[in-house]
Steps between C-alpha positions, in 0.01 A plus 500: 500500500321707721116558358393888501209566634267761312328716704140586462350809377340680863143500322561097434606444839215640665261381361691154526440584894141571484439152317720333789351673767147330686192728467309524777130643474397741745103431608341752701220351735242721619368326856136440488332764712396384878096566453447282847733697693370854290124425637590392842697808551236725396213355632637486913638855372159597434341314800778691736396846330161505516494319838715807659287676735730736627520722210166634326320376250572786297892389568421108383300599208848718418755162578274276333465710221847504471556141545276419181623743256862312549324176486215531233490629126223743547566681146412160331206403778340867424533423089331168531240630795362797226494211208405660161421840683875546523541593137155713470701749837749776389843478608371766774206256667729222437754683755270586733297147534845292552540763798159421659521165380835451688352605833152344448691163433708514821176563671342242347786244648473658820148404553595126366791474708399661821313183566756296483772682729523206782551212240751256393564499147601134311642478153318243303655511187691767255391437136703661193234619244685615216668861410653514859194492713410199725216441727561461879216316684464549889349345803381857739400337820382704782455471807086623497437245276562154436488520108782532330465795233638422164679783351708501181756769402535571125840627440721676231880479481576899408884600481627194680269593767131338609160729542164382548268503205201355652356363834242198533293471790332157518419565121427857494752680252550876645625630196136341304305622809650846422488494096103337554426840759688764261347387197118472657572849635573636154273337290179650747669839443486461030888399542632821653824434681449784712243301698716299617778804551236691696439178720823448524614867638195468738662227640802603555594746813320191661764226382774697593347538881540119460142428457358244276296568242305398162341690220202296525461684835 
């Protein structure tokens, strides 16, 4: 006697399949960001543009200027820089600092760098931190002097992409050294933010001729 077979309802089958079938798990893996090669590649870009002779200084000061606003989170620098003052500006000063802020800033590393522009740079050691930012210590050897300079590069991972929260100098925290100057400035002046607007503005047909400057001036 030939047995019949029944067949399966469609919705049975199925899912009869899906039991059958392997899963496989799809994992996406986001590569860890390459702070070593991020620094290198900035710094020697940095030594190269400010170390150009050809063009004026009021060119380099445009190039470098350019170069940092790709490679470092100014909005957040300027926030941290102004401290507590921050909240006390309206949304109009607030504008206007991060604007003078942005070009005092790439001033600011101008004057650091520009000393440097004949050195070799050597990566001592990339440290993750916590909430994507990592600390990137450096060996700055030149040629002048036959001290190493220790510099370490604070850095922020910001839409899959690195920027430069903070730079070191044997110690020295710029972004401290600014927030200590801005704040001293306006506590003298009974906490007016202007003060430091007005100091600011004085300063700044001067950075943009590539000059360097500081409020304390």
């Amino acid at each position: 006697m030939l047995m019949r077979l029944k067949l399966l309802p469609l919705s049975a089958a199925i899912m009869l399949a899906a039991l059958l079938t392997p899963v496989f798990s799809v994992v996406s893996v986001r590569a860890a960001p390459d702070t070593a090669a991020f620094v290198e590649n900035l710094t020697y870009t940095a030594f190269a543009t400010l170390g150009n002779h050809n063009i004026t200084e009021q060119e380099r000061f445009a190039k470098f200027s350019d170069l940092l606003h790709s490679r470092v989170d100014m909005p957040r620098i300027g926030r941290f820089v102004l401290g507590a003052n921050w909240r006390q500006a309206s949304p109009e000063q607030q504008a206007e600092y991060q604007k003078l802020f942005s070009d005092y800033v790439v001033s600011a590393f101008a004057g650091r760098l520009q000393e440097y522009t004949d050195s070799q740079i050597t990566i001592k050691s990339s440290t993750p931190t916590g909430k994507g930012e990592h600390i990137v210590s450096t060996l700055i050897r030149n040629p002048k002097n036959p001290e190493p300079v220790k510099v370490d590069w604070r850095l922020r991972e910001n839409a899959g992409a690195l920027q430069v929260l903070d730079m070191t100098i044997e110690g020295v925290s710029m972004a401290l050294t600014q927030r200590s100057e801005f704040s001293s400035l306006i506590q003298q002046n009974g906490g007016n933010i202007n003060a430091l607007l007005d100091r600011l503005r004085s300063t700044a047909e001067a950075v943009r001729q590539g000059k360097q400057v500081s409020i304390g001036n």
